[in-house]
C-alpha positions in Angstrom: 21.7 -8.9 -6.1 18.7 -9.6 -8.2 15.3 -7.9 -7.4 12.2 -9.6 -8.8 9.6 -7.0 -9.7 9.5 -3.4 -10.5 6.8 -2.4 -8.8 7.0 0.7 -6.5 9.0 -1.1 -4.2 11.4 -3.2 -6.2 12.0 0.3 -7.5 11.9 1.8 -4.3 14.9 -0.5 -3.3 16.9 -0.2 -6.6 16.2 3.7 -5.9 18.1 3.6 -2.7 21.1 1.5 -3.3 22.0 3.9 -6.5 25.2 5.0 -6.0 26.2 2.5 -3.3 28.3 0.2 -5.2 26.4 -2.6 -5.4 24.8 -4.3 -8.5 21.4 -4.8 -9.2 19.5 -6.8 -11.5 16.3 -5.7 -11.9 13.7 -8.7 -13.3 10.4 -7.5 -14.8 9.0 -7.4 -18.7 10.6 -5.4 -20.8 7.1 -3.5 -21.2 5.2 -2.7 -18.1 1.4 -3.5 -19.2 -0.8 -0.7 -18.4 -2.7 -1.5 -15.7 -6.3 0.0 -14.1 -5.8 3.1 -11.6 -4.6 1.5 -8.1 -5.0 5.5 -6.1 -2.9 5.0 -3.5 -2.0 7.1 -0.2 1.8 7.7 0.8 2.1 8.8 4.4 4.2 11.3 5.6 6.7 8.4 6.5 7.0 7.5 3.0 7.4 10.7 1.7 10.7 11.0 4.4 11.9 7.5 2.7 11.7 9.1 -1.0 12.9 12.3 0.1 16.0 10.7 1.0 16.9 9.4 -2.4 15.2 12.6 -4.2 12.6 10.9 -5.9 9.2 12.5 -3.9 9.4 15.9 -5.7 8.7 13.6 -9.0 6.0 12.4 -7.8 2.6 14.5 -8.7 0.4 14.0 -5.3 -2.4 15.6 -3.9 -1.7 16.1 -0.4 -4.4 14.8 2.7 -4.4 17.0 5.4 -6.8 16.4 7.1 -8.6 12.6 7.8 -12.6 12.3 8.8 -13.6 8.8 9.8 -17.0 7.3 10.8 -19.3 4.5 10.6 -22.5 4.4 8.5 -25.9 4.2 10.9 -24.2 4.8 14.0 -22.5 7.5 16.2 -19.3 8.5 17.0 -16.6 9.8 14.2 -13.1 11.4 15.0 -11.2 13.7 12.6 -6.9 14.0 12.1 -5.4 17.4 11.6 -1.8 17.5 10.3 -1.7 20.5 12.1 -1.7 18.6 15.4 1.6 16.7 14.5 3.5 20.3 12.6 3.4 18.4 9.3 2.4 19.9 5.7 0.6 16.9 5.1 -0.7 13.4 7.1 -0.4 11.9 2.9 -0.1 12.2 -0.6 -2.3 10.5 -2.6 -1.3 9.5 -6.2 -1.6 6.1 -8.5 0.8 3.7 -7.7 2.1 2.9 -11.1 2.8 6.6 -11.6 5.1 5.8 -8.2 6.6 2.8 -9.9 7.6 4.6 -13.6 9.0 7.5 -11.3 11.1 6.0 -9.0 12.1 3.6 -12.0 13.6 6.2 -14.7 15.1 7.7 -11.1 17.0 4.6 -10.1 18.3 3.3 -13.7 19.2 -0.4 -12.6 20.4 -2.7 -14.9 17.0 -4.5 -16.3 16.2 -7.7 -16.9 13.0 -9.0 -19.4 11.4 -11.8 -18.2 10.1 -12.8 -14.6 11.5 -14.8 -12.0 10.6 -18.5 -12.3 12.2 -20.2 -9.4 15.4 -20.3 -7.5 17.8 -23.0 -5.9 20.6 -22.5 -2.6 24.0 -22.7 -4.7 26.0 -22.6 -1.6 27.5 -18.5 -1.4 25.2 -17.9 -3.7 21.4 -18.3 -4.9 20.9 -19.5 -8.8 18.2 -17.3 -9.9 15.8 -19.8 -13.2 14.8 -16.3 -15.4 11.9 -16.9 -18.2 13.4 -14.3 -20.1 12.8 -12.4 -23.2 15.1 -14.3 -25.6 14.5 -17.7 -23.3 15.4 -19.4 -20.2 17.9 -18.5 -18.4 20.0 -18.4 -15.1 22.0 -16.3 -13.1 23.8 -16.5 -9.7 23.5 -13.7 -7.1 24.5 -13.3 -3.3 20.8 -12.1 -2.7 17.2 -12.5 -4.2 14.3 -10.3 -3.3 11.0 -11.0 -4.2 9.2 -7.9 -4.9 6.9 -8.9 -7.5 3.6 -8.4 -6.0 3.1 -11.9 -4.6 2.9 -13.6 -7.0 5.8 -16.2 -6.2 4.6 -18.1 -3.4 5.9 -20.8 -0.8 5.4 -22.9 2.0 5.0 -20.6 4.8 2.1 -18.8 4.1 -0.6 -17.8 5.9 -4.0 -16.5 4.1 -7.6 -14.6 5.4 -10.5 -14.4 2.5 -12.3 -11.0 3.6 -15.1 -11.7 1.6 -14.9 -8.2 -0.2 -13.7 -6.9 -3.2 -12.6 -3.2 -3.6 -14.2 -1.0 -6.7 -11.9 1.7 -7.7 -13.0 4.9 -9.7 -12.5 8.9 -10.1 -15.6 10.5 -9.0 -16.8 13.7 -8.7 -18.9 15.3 -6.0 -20.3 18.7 -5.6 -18.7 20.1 -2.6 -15.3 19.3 -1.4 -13.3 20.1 2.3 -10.0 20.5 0.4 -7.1 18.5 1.7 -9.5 15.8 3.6 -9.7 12.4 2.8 -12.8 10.5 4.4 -12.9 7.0 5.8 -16.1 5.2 6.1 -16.6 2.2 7.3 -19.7 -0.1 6.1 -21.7 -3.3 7.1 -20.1 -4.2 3.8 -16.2 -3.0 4.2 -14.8 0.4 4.3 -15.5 3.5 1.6 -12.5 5.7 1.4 -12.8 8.9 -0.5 -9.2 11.0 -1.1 -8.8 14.2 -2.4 -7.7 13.6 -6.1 -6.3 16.6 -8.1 -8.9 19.6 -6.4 -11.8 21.1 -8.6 -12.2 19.8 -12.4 -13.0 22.5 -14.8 -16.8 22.3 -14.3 -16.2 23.1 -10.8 -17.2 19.8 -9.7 -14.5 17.9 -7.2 -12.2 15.2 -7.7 -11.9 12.3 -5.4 -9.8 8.6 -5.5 -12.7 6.1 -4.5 -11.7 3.0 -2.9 -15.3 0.9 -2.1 -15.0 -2.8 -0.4 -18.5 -4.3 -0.9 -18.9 -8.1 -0.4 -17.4 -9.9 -3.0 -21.2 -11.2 -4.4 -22.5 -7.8 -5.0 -19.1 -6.2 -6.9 -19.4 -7.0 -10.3 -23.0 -5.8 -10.2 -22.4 -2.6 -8.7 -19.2 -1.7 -10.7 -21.2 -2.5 -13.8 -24.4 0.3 -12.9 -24.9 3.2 -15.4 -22.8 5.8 -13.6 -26.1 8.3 -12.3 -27.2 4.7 -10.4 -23.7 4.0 -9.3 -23.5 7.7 -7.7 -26.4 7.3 -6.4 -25.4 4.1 -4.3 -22.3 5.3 -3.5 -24.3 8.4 -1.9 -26.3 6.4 -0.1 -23.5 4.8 1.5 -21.2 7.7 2.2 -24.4 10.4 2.8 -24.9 13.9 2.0 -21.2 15.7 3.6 -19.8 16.0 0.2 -23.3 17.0 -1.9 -23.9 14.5 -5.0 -22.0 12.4 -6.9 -22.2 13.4 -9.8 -20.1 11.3 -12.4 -18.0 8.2 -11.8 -15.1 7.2 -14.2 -14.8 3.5 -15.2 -14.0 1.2 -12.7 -11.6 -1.4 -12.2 -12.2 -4.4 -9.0 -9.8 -6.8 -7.2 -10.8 -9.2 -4.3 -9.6 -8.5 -1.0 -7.3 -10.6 1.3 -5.0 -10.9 3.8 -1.9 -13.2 3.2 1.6 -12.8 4.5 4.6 -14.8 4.8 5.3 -16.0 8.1 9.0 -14.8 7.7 10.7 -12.4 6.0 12.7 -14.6 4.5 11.5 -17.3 1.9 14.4 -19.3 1.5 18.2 -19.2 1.8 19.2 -15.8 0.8 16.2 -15.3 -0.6 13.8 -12.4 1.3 10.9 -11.2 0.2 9.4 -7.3 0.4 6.2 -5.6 0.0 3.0 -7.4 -1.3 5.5 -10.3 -2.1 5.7 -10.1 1.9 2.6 -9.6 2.9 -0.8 -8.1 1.3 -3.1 -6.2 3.5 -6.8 -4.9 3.2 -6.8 -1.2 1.9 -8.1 -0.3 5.1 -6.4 2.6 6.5 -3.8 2.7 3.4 -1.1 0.7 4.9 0.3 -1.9 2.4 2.2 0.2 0.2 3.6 2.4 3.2 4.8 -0.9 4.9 6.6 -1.9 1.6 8.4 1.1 1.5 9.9 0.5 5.0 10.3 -2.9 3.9 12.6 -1.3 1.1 14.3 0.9 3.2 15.2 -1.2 5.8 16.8 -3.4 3.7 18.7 -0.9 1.4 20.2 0.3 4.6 21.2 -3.1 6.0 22.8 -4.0 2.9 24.7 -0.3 2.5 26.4 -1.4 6.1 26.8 -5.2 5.5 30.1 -6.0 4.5 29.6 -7.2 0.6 30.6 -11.2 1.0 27.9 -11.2 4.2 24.9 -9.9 2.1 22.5 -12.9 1.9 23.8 -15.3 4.4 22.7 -16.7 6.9 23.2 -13.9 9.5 22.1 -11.3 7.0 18.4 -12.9 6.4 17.8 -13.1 9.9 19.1 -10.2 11.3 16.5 -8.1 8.1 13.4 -10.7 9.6 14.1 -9.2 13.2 14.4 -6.0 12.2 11.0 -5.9 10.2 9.2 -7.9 12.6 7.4 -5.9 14.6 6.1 -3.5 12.2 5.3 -6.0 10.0 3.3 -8.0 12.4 1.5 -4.8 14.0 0.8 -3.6 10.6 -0.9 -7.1 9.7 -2.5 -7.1 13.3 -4.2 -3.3 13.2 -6.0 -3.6 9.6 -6.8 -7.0 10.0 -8.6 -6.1 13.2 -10.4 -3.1 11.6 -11.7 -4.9 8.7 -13.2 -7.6 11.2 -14.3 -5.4 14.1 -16.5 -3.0 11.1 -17.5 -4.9 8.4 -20.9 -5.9 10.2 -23.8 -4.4 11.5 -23.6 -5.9 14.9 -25.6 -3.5 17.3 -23.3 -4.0 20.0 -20.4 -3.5 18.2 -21.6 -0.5 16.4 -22.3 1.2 19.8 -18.6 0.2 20.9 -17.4 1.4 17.7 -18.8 4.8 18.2 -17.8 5.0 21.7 -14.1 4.2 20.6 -14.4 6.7 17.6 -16.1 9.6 20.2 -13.7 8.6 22.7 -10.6 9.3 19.9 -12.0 12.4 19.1 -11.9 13.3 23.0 -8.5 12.2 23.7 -5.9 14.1 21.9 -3.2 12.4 22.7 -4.6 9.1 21.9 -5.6 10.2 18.1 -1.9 11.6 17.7 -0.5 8.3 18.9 -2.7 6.2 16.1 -2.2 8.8 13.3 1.7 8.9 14.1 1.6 5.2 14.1 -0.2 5.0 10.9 2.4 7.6 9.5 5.4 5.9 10.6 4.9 2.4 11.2 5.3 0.8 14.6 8.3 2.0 15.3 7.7 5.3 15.2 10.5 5.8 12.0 10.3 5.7 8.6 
């Protein structure tokens, strides 16, 4: 089997088929360029996933235990406990290629330089065109996964332009509610705040910003001195935390929604995480959703008789199997990045109502934060 990517989730999946007897060929450059900080939230579902091959105790998190979420100039807000579901935590939040290096050095597949260039149906096999290190080459394989990220695409594609790029910085505030992570939504797109490593040694507090602004306004807000860049950002998120007091540099990428119609691209060839689909950071689902993507497949594969991984059968029994969280997933950010990225007076008065009404309804808040934990089917 070759994997294309090693990324937290082509890692992921090399992670959990160590030991079962099957070869994988990891693609990816030999050296790993360093990238910006990507802070990203692993539910409590993901952390079950990594648990299960060892690898989450490796992994230095800060743990969200609590979630406050509300709109900016408008009622209504509604507030997730961990308590209310017996869990330690509802997430962890770290940097995502801190995830990646982890669950790499944990998994020790064999590794390929060079990327994935394209691939061709060779019958029982898929032949697998490598731009390696040392030069082209080729090699055949029962199964190809695309976990690279997205960036091999297709014909079956389907793609939304939000609009709205995320700006994505360490800040520090003067107060903190330890263990809460805080989800605000904007006329512009959604602020999230997450606990990042508790106080710093000037007592100030640490959090993970992740700001969606319209796509127009980003590179001139990510480029402010950092007192006028606080300063916005308390404007938009108000006084609950104190002042901002220092941001850290920041790093920007535009924000879309794209997916692949099917799980699978081509004949034997399926395709996982962002190479799957890429969501909106809205509610911190695309990474969680690649994990499941990961460990769904690991598992069908461990039960699949060897000479049946990859055909037919195999690709469409893995598409069934992820469809429906895959497509929920899509459906419920996609419908929250629409529904409060505007300042629509109606909808702001519905939005508050739905919030209040969350915050009113027990049950109802459990089901959504369970959901958002474990995916649509309720499992990891």
């Amino acid at each position: 089997m070759v994997v294309a990517g090693g990324g937290p989730v082509g890692a992921s999946l090399a992670l959990a088929l160590r030991g079962s007897g099957r070869t994988v060929v990891l693609v990816e450059p030999r050296a790993r360029a360093e990238g910006p900080l990507r802070p990203v939230a692993l539910s409590h579902g993901s952390r079950l996933v990594l648990e299960r091959s060892g690898a989450f105790a490796r992994i230095e998190s800060t743990p969200i235990e609590s979630i406050h979420v509300s709109q900016a100039g408008g009622f209504g807000r509604t507030l997730m406990r961990c308590e209310d579901h017996a869990l330690p935590a509802l997430g962890y939040v770290t940097d995502a290629s801190q995830v990646a290096g982890t669950l790499l050095e944990a998994a020790t597949p064999e590794r390929l330089p060079g990327r994935v260039a394209s691939w061709e149906d060779a019958g029982e096999r898929v032949a697998v065109a490598i731009d390696g290190e040392h030069g082209p080459r080729r090699i055949a394989a029962r199964l190809l996964v695309l976990a690279d990220g997205g960036r091999l695409a297709g014909d079956d594609l389907a793609l939304r332009d939000y609009g709205q790029t995320a700006i994505v910085a360490i800040v520090r505030a003067e107060r903190a509610h330890p263990g809460r992570a805080w989800e605000r939504f904007t006329p512009d797109g959604p602020l999230a705040l997450l606990p990042f490593g508790g106080r710093s040694d000037d007592a100030h507090y640490i959090y993970a910003l992740v700001w969606a602004v319209e796509a127009s306004a980003a590179a001139r807000l990510a480029a402010l001195p950092d007192d006028r860049f606080c300063a916005r950002l308390g404007e938009r998120f108000g006084r609950r935390l104190g002042r901002f007091v220092a941001a850290g540099p920041r790093a920007s990428f535009p924000l879309r929604l794209w997916f692949r119609r099917r799980a699978h691209a081509d004949p034997r060839v399926v395709a996982v995480g962002n190479a799957a689909q890429t969501l909106h950071p809205v509610a911190g689902q695309g990474l969680n959703l690649g994990l499941r993507d990961a460990a769904e497949l690991a598992a069908l594969i461990e039960r699949t008789d060897p000479a049946r991984v990859g055909d037919d059968a195999f690709v469409s029994e893995f598409g069934s199997a992820r469809r429906i969280d895959r497509y929920a997933s899509i459906g419920v950010t996609d419908f929250l990045v629409r529904l409060f990225s505007n300042d629509d007076p109606l909808l702001r008065l519905a939005r508050g109502a739905g919030l209040a009404a969350l915050d009113f309804l027990p049950p109802a808040r459990r089901l959504l934060a369970r959901r958002m934990m474990l995916g649509a089917r309720g499992s990891p």
